[in-house]
ZADO-1210 file (C-alpha; in nm, 4 decimals, padded with zeros to 6 digits):
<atoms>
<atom x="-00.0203" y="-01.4488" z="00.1672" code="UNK" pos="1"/>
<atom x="-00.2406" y="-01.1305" z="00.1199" code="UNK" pos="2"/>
<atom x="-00.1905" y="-00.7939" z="00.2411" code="UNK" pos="3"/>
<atom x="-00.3475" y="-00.6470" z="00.5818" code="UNK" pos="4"/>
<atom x="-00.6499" y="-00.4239" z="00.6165" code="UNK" pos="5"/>
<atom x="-00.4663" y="-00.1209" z="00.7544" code="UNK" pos="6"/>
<atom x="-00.6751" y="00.1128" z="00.9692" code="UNK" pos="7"/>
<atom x="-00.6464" y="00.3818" z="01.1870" code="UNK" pos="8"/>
<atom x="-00.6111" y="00.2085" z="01.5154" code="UNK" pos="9"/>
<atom x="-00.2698" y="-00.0425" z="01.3463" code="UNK" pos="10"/>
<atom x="-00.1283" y="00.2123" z="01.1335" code="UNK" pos="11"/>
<atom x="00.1201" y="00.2978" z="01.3996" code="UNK" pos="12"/>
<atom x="00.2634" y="-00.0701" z="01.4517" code="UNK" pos="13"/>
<atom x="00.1666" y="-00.2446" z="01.1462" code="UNK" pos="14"/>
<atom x="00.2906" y="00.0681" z="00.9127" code="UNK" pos="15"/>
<atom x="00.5177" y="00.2784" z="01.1485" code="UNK" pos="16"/>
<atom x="00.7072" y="00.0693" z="01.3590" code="UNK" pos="17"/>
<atom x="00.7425" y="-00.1875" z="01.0587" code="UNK" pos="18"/>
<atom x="01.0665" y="-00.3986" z="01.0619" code="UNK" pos="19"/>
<atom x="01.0277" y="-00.4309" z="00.6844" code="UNK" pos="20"/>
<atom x="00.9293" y="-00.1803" z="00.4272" code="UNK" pos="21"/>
<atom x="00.5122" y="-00.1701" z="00.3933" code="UNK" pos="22"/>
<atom x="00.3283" y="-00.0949" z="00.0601" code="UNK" pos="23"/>
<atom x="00.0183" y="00.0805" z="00.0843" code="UNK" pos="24"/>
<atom x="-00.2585" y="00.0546" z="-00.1548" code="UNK" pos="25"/>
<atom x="-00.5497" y="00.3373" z="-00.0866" code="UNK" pos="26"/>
<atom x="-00.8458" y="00.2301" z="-00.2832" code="UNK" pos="27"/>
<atom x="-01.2319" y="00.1915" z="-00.2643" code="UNK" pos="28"/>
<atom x="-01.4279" y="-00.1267" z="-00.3975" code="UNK" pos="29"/>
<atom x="-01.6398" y="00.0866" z="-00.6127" code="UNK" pos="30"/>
<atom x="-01.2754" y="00.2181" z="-00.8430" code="UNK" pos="31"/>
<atom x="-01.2487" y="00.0084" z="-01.1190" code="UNK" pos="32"/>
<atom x="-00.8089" y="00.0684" z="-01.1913" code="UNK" pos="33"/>
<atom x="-00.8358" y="-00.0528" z="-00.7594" code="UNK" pos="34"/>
<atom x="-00.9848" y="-00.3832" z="-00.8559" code="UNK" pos="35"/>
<atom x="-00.7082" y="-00.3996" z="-01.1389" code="UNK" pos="36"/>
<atom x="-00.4071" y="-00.3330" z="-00.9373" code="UNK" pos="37"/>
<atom x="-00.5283" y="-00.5513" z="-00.6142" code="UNK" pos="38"/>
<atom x="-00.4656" y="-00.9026" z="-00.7269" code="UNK" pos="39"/>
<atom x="-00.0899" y="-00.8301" z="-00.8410" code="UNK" pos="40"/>
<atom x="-00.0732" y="-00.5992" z="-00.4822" code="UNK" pos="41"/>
<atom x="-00.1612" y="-00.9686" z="-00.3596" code="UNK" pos="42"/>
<atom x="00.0532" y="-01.1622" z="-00.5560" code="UNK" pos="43"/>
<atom x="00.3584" y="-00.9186" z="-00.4411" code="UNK" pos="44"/>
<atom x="00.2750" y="-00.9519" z="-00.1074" code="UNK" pos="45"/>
<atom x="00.3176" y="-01.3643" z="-00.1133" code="UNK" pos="46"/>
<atom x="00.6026" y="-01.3513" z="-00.3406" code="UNK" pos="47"/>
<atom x="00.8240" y="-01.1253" z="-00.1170" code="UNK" pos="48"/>
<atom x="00.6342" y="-01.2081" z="00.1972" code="UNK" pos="49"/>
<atom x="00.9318" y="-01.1556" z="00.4797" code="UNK" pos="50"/>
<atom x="01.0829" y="-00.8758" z="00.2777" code="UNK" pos="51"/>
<atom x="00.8246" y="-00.6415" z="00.2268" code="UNK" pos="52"/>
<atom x="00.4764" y="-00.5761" z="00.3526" code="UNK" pos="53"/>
<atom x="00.1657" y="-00.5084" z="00.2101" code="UNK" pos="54"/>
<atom x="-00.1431" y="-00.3050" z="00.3513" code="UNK" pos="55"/>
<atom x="-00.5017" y="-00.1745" z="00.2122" code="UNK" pos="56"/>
<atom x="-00.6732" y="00.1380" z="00.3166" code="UNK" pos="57"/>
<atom x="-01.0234" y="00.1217" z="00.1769" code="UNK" pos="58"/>
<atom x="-01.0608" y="00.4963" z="00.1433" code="UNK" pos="59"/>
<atom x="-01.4957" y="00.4642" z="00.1932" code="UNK" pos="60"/>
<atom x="-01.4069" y="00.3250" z="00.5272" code="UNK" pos="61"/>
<atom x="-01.1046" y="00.4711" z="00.6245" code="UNK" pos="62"/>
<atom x="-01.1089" y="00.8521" z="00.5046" code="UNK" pos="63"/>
<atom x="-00.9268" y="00.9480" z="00.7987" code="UNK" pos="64"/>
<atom x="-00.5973" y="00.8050" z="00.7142" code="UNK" pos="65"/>
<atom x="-00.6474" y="00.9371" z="00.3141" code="UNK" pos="66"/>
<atom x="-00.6835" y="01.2713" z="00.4384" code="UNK" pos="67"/>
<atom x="-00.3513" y="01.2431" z="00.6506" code="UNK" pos="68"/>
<atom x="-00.1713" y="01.1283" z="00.3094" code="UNK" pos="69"/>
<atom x="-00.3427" y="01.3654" z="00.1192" code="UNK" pos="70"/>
<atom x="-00.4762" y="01.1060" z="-00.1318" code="UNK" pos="71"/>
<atom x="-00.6861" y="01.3006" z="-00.4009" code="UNK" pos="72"/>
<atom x="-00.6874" y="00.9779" z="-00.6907" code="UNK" pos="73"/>
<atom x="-00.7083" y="00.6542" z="-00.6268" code="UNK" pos="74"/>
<atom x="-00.5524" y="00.3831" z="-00.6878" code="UNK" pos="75"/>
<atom x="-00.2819" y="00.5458" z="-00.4892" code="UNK" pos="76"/>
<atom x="00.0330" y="00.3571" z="-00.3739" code="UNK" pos="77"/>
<atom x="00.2664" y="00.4540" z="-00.0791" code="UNK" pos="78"/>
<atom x="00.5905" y="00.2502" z="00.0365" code="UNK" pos="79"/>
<atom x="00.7239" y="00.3162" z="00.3695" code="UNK" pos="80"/>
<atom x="01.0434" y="00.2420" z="00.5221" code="UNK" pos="81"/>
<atom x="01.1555" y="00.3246" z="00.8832" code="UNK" pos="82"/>
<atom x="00.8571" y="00.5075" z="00.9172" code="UNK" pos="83"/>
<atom x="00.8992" y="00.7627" z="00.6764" code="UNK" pos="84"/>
<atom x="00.7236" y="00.7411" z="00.3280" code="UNK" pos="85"/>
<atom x="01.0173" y="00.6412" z="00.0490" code="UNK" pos="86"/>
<atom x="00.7600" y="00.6396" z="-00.2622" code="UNK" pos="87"/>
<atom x="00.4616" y="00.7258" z="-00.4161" code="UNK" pos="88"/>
<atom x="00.2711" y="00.6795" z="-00.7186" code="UNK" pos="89"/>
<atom x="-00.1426" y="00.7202" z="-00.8284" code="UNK" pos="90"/>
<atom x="-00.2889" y="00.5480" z="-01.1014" code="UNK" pos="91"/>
<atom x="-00.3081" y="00.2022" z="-01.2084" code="UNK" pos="92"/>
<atom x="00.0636" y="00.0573" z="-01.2169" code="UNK" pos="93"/>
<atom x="00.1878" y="-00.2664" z="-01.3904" code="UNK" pos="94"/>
<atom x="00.3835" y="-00.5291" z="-01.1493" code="UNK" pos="95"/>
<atom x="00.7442" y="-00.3987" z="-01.2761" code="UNK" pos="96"/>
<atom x="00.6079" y="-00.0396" z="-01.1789" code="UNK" pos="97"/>
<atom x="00.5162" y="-00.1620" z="-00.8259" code="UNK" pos="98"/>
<atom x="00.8166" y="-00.3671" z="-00.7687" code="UNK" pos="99"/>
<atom x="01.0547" y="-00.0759" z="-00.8727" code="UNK" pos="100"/>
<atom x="00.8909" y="00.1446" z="-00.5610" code="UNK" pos="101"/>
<atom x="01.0030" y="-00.0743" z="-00.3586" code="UNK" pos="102"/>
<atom x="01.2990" y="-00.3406" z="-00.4859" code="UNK" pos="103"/>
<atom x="01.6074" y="-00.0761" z="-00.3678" code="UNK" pos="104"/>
<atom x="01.4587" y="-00.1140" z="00.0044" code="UNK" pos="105"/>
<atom x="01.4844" y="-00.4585" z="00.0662" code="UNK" pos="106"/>
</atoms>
C-alpha cells in the first residue's frame, strides 16, 4: 500500500473526517531529507494499512494547504486524529521516530 496524494479538494474527507488516524508528510520532490523519509512513510503506510493512514502534500503543488499548517521546513510530518492535529515533527525522522507520533493512537 502507499500513501494518498492529499490535496485541497480531499483534505476534508480523506484527512478530516478520517475513521483512522492520518499521517501527513509535506514535502517537495526537489528536498533531498523528503526523498529520504518517503520510502519508510511508504513502508508504514502498508505495514499498518487499516490502522493508520498515510497522505502527501507536495508543498510546489499544494502551497495552499502548507500555508494553513504553517509549514516553514520541510520534511514536515503531521498526525491527525478525529480531526484535530495530535503531532508534529520537521526534519528528517528515523522509522521508530515516525511510529512513536503515531503508535498511542491506534
Amino acid at each position: 500500500m502507499s500513501s494518498i496524494e492529499i490535496t485541497a479538494a480531499n483534505f476534508q474527507d480523506e484527512v478530516l473526517k478520517s475513521p483512522v488516524p492520518v499521517l501527513l508528510d509535506f514535502w517537495a520532490p526537489w528536498c533531498g531529507p523528503c526523498k529520504m523519509i518517503g520510502p519508510v512513510i511508504d513502508q508504514i503506510a502498508g505495514e499498518y494499512s487499516g490502522r493508520i493512514k498515510t497522505g502527501k502534500i507536495n508543498i510546489d503543488q499544494h502551497g495552499t494547504l502548507a500555508e494553513q499548517h504553517g509549514i516553514v521546513s520541510i520534511p514536515t510530518l503531521i498526525v491527525y486524529k478525529d480531526g484535530e492535529i495530535a503531532a508534529q515533527k520537521s526534519g528528517a525522522a528515523s522509522k521508530y521516530d515516525i511510529e512513536a507520533m503515531f503508535k498511542k493512537l491506534i
